[in-house]
Wavefront OBJ file of the C-alpha trace (Angstrom):
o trace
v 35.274 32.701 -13.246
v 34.209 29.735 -10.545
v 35.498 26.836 -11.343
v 31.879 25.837 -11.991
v 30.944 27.818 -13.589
v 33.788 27.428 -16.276
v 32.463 23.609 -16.999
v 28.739 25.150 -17.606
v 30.552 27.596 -20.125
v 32.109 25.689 -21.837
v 29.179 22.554 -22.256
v 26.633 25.650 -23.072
v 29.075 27.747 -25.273
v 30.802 24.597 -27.326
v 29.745 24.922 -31.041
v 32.327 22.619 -32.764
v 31.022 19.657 -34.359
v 34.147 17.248 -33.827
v 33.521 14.749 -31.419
v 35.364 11.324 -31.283
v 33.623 9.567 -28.445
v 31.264 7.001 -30.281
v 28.087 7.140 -28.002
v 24.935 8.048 -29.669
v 24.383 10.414 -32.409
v 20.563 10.765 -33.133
v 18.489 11.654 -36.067
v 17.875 15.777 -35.958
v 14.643 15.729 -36.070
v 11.587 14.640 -33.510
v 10.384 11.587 -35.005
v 11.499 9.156 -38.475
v 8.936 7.224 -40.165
v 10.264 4.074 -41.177
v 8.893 1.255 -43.851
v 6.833 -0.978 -41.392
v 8.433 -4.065 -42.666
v 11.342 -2.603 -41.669
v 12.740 -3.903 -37.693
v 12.822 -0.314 -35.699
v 15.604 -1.800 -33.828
v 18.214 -2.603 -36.546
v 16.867 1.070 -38.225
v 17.166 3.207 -35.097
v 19.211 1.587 -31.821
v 22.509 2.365 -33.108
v 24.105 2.218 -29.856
v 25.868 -1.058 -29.228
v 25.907 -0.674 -25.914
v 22.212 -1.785 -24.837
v 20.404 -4.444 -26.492
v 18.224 -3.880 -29.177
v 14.661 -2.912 -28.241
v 12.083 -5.348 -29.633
v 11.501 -5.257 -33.291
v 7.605 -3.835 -33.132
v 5.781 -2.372 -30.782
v 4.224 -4.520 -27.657
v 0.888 -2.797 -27.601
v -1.623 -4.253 -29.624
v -4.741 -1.768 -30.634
v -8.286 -3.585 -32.463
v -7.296 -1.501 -35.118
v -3.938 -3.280 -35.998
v -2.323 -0.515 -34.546
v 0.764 -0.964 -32.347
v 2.487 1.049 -29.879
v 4.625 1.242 -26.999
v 7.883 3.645 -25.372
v 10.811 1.141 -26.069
v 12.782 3.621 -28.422
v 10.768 6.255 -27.695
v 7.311 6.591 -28.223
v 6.662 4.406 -31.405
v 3.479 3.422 -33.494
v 3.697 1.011 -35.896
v 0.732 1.855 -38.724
v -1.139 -0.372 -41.518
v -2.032 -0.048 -44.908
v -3.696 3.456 -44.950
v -3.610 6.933 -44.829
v -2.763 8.126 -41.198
v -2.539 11.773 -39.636
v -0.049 10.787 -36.618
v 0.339 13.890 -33.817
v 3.388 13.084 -30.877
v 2.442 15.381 -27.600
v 4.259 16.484 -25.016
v 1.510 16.457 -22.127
v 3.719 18.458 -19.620
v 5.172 21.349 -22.128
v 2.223 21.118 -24.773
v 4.744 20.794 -27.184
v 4.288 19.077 -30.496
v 6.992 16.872 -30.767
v 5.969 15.196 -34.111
v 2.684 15.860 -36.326
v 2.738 14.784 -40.611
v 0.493 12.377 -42.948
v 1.725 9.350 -43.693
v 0.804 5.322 -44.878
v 1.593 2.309 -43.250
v 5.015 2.567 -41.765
v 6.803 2.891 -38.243
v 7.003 6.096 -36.325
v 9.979 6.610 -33.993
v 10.185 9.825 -31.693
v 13.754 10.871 -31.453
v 13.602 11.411 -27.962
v 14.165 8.318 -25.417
v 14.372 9.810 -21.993
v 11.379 9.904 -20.141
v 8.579 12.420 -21.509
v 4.875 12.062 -20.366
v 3.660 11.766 -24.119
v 0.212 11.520 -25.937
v -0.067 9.271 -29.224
v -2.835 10.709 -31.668
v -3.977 8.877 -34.673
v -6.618 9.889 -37.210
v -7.804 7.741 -40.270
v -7.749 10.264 -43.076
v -9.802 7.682 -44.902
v -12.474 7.967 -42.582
v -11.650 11.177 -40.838
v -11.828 9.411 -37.268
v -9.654 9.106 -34.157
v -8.321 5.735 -34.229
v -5.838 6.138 -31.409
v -5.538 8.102 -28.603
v -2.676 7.078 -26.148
v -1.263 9.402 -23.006
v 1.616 7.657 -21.268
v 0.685 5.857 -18.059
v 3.171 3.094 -17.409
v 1.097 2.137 -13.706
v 0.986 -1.885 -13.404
v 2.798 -1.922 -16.467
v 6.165 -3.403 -17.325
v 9.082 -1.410 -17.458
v 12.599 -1.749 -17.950
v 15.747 0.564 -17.641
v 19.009 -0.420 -18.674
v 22.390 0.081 -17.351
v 25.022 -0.883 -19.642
v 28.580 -2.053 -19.143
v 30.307 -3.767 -16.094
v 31.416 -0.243 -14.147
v 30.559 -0.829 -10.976
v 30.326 2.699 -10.056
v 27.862 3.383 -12.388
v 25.177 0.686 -11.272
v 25.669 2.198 -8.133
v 25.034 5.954 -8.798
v 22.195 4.909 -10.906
v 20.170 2.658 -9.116
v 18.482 4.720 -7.272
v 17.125 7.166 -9.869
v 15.809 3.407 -10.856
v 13.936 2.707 -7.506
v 12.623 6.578 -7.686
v 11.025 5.574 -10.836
v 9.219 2.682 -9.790
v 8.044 4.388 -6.840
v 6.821 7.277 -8.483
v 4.957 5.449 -11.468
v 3.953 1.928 -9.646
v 5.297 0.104 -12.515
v 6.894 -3.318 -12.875
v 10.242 -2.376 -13.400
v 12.828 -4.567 -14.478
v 16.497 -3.073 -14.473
v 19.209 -5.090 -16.397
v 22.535 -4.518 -16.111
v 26.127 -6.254 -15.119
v 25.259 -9.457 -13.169
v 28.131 -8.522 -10.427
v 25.382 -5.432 -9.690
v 22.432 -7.630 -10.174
v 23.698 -9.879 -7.208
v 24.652 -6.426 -5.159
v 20.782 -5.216 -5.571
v 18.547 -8.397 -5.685
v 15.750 -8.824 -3.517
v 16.454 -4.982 -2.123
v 13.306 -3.087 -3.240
v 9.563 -4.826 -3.580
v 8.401 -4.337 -7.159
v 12.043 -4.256 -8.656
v 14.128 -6.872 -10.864
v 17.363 -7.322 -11.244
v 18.710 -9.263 -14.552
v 21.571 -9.481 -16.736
v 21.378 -8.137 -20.363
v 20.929 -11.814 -21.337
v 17.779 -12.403 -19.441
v 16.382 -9.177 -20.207
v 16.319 -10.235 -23.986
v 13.948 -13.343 -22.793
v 11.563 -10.754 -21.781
v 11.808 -7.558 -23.545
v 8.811 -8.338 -25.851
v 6.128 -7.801 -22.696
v 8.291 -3.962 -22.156
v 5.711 -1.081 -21.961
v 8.558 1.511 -22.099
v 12.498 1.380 -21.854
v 14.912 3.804 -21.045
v 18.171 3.805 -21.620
v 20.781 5.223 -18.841
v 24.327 6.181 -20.001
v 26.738 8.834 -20.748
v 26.069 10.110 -24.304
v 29.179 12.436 -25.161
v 27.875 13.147 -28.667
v 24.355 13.973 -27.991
v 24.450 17.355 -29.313
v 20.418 17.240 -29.903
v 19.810 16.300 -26.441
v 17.739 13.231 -27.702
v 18.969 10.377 -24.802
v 19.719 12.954 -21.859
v 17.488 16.068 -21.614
v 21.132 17.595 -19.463
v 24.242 16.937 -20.689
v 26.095 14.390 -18.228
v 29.633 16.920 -17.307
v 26.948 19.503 -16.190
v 24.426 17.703 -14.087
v 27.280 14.954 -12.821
v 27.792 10.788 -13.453
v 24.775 9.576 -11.034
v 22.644 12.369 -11.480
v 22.189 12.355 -15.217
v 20.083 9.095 -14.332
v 17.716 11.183 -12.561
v 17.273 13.903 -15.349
v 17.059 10.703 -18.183
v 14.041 9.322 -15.589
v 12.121 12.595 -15.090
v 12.698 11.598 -11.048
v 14.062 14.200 -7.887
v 17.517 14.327 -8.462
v 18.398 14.496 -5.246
v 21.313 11.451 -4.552
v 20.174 8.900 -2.332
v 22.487 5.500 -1.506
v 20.921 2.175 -2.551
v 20.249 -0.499 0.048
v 22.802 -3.491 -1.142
v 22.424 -7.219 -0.301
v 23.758 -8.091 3.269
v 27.232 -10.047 4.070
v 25.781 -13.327 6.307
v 28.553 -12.310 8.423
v 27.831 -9.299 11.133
v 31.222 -9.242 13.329
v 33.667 -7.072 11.982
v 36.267 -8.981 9.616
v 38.688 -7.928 11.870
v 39.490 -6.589 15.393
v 40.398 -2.814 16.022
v 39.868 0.202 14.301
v 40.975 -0.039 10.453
v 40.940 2.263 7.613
v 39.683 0.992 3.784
v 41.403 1.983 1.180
v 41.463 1.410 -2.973
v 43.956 2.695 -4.930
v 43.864 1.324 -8.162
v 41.682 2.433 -11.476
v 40.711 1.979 -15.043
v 42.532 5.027 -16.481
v 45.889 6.870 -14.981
v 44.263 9.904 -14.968
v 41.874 8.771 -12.264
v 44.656 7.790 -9.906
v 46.243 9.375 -7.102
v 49.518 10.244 -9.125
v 51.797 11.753 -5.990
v 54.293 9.209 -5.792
v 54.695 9.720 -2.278
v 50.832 10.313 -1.547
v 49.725 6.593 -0.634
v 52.665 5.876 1.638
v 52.788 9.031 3.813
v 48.458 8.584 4.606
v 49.355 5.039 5.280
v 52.472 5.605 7.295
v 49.998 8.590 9.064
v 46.655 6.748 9.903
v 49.306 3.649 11.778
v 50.652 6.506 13.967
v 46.849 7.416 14.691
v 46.106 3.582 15.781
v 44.572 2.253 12.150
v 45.337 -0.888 10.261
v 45.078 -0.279 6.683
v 43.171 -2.301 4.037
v 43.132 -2.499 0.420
v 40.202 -3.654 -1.230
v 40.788 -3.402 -5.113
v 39.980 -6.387 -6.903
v 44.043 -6.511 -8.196
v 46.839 -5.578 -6.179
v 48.217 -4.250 -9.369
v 47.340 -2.150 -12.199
v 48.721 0.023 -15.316
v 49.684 0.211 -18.637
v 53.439 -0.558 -20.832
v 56.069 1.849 -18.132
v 52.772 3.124 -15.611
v 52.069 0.839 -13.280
v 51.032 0.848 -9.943
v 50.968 -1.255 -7.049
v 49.299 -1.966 -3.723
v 50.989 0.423 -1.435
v 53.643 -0.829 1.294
v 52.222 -0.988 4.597
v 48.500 -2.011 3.679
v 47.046 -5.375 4.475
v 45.835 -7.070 1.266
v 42.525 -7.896 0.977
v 42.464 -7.722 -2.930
v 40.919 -10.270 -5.241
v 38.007 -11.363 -7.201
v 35.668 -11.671 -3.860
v 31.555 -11.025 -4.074
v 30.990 -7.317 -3.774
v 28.974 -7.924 -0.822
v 32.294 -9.370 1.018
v 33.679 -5.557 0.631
v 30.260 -3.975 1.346
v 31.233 -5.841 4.738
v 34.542 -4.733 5.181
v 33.275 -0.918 4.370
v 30.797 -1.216 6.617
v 32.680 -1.599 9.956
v 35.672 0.697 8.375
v 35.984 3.939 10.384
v 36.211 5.467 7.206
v 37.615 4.864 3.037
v 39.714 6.641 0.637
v 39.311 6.154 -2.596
v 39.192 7.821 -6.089
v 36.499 8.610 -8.612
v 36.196 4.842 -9.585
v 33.417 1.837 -8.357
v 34.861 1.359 -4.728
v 34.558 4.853 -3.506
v 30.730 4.423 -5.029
v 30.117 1.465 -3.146
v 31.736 3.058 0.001
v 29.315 5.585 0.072
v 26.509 3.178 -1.008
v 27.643 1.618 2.476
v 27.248 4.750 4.676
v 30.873 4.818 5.420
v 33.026 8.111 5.024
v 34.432 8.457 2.246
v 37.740 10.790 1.614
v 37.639 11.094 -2.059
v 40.695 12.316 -4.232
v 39.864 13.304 -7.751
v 41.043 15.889 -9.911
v 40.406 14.942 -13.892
v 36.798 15.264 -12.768
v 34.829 17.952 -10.900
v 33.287 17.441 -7.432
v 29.940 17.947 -8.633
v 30.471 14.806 -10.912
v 30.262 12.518 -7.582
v 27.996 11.745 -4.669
v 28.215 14.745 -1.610
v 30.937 14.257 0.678
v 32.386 16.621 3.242
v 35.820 15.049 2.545
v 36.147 15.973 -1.309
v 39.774 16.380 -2.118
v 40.522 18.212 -4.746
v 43.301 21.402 -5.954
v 41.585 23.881 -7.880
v 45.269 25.831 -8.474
v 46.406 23.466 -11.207
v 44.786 22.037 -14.611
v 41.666 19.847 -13.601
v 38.073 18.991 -14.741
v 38.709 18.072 -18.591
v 35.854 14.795 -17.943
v 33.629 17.984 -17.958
v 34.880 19.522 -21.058
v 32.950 18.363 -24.296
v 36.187 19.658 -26.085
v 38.166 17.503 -25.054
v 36.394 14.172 -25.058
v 36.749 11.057 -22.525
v 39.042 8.794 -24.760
v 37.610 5.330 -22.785
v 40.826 3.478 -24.972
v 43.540 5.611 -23.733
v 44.927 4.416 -20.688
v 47.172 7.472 -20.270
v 44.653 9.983 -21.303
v 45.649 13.637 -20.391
v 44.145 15.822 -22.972
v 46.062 19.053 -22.008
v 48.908 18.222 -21.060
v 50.026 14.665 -22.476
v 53.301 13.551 -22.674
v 54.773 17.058 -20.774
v 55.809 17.695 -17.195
v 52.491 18.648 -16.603
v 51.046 15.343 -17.263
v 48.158 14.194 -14.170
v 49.271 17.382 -12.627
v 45.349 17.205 -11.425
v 46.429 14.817 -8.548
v 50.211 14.591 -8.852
v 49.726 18.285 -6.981
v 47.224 17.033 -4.379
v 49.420 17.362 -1.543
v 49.467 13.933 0.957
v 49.137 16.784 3.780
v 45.618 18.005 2.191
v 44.107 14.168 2.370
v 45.677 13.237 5.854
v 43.237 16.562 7.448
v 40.454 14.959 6.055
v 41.509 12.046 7.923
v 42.389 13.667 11.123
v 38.675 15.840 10.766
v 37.560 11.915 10.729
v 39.651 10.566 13.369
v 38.732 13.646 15.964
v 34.937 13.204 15.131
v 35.119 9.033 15.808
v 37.071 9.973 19.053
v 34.529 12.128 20.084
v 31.641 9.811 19.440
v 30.662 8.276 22.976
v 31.769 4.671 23.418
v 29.308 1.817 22.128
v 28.698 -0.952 24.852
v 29.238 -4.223 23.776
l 1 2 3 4 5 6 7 8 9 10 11 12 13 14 15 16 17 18 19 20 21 22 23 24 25 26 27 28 29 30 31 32 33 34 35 36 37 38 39 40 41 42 43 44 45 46 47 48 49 50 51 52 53 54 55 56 57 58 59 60 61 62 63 64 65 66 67 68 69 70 71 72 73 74 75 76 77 78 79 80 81 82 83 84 85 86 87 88 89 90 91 92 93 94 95 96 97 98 99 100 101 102 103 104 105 106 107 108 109 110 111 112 113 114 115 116 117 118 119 120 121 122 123 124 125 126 127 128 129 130 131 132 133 134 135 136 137 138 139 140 141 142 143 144 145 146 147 148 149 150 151 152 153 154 155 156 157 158 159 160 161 162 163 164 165 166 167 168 169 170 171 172 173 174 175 176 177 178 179 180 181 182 183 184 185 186 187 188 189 190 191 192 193 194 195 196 197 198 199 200 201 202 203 204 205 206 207 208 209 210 211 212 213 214 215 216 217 218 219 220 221 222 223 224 225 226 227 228 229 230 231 232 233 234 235 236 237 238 239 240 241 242 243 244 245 246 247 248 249 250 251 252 253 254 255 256 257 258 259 260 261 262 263 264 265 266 267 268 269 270 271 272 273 274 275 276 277 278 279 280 281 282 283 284 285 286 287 288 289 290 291 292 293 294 295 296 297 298 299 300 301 302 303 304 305 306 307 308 309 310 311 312 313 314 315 316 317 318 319 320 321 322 323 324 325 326 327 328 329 330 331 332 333 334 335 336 337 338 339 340 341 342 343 344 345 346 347 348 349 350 351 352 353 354 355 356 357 358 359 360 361 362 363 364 365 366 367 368 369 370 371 372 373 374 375 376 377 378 379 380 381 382 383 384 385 386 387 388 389 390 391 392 393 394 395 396 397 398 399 400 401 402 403 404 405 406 407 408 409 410 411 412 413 414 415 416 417 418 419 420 421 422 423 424 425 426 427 428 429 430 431 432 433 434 435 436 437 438 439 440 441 442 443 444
């Protein structure tokens, strides 16, 4: 069996109910009714990671019937006797259809779904609301949580797609190091922190929620499971948008010149968890020692020259000149931009590389290539243990620095990269280096 298609059997085959990732774990069924004096937010949001949607619906009917798609579709009902129907326009599916009294309805669901809201008075045996999802001119927000930069990167487009597609007024909140990268970029689009979206989540039409939900067995916040679809591309299948990947544009450096003069290489070599690094000890110093023979000058653009955890830690590599530090992501944007090409890992630089348009050689093992953006210069050894970010039995464990789920604590420990050969990156680079040498000269 394809490496591939060992990750699809074993998300689509998995029956075991032990999962220890704390994303999201929704209600089983389509819709809840809660008490209407009862906040839908402290009820039903019980993922700490975004902020709580607003406490009652934004849409105000005559009838003193509310509405909106902040949690999902949700109507908030009066005193009465109601007959409530939730439609999926697209499937014709009934998502939701019982008698109830004043209270709020939540649909389970909160990725996008083109939905119709039906109301009938039982008292009077009338049609007091009918509602099908059309978010044009409206406001919308999507949320990104967290401060991975990576993530804000892969997503964002799926973001811009929506807007595009629905001519909305779309307001995407996330970490304000990404909200500087994106600002001003796209007409119709803003960029805000979590703090300032809470200022103006009461106007929200609809909000979706973009994230990777390990425990979402019922497929009620992604519609595909994340470790089949891949990291950026779930965004796209939470949206209802083309998944096809497309790089955001990102806020220019005032600067044009290159930072430096002659032909230089970027790299980044450090990361949030050992099992994303490049664990060859000798890897980083024989590429290095490899692209100066070819004419390069090396840079390192991590934000620390160091990283690791009690007796792993790891350091810039010898040779490289050290452009680390807490700079504006738009300084390295710059630097990326007039590299001949990067190498990087499955982490936020080799995201914003590609974001950039420059090549990117990308060495990654504890995750699948179909979890990142297309390159040609994917590096990755399918003869040893690899791809357990894919497997839902063995859970990412975010507060394990030295996660290896297989093969902890033995000699086969990161074998994923420690057996990516330095030899298999450097032809990447020379496939690079022949192409740029073939390209004709520019005139100045």
């Amino acid at each position: 069996m394809s490496d591939i298609n060992s990750i699809i059997d074993s998300i689509l085959n998995y029956a075991g109910p032990n999962q220890t990732e704390s994303s999201s774990t929704p209600p089983p069924s389509s819709a809840v009714a809660l008490e209407s004096s009862a906040p839908v937010s402290a009820q039903s949001n019980s993922n700490s990671a975004f902020p709580a949607s607003p406490d009652v619906p934004t849409q105000i009917t005559p009838t003193g019937i509310a509405y909106d798609f902040n949690f999902g579709p949700r109507i908030s009902l009066p005193e009465g006797r109601w007959r409530v129907n939730l439609l999926d326009l697209d499937r014709d599916v009934h998502l939701y259809r019982a008698e109830t009294g004043a209270c709020m309805i939540v649909g389970s669901k909160k990725y996008y779904i083109r939905t119709r809201l039906e109301v009938l008075s039982l008292d009077t045996n009338e049609v007091v609301l009918v509602h099908d999802y059309d978010c044009r001119d409206q406001n919308v927000a999507i949320l990104l949580p967290g401060g991975t930069l990576g993530d804000a990167i892969g997503w964002f487009s799926y973001a811009v797609k929506f807007q595009q597609l629905h001519q909305c007024h779309l307001t995407v909140a996330m970490n304000p190091d990404a909200c500087k990268l994106f600002a001003g970029q796209y007409p119709g689009i803003r960029c805000c922190t979590f703090t300032e979206y809470e200022e103006i989540k009461h106007l929200s039409y609809a909000t979706y929620h973009i994230g990777l939900f390990f425990n979402d067995e019922v497929h009620d916040w992604q519609p595909s499971d994340f470790r089949l679809v891949g990291l950026h591309r779930t965004a796209a299948y939470i949206l209802g948008v083309n998944p096809a990947e497309v790089p955001p544009r990102m806020v220019p450096w005032p600067e044009a010149k290159p930072p430096i003069e002659g032909p230089y290489v970027v790299i980044a070599t450090q990361a949030s968890s050992q099992c994303k690094y490049w664990n060859n000890p000798y890897g980083w110093s024989r590429v290095i020692t490899h692209l100066n023979q070819l004419g390069y000058e090396v840079v390192c653009i991590d934000k620390s020259p160091v990283g690791g955890h009690r007796n792993n830690w790891n350091y810039i590599p010898h040779g490289t000149r050290d452009e680390t530090g807490d700079r504006p992501l738009a300084e390295r944007v710059h630097w990326l931009r007039h590299a001949t090409f990067f190498i990087g890992l499955s982490s936020g630089l080799s995201w914003l590389a590609w974001a950039a348009g420059t090549p990117v050689v990308l060495i990654s093992g504890f995750t699948h290539p179909l979890n990142e953006f297309e390159t040609p210069y994917r590096v990755f050894n399918p003869h040893v243990c690899n791809s357990c970010w894919h497997d839902v039995r063995t859970p990412f464990d975010h507060g394990n620095v030295l996660f290896c789920p297989r093969h902890e604590n033995t000699s086969r420990q990161f074998e994923c990269t420690r057996l990516i050969s330095p030899e298999h990156v450097i032809s990447y680079c020379n496939t690079i280096h022949q192409r740029q040498q073939s390209l004709p000269a520019i005139e100045e």
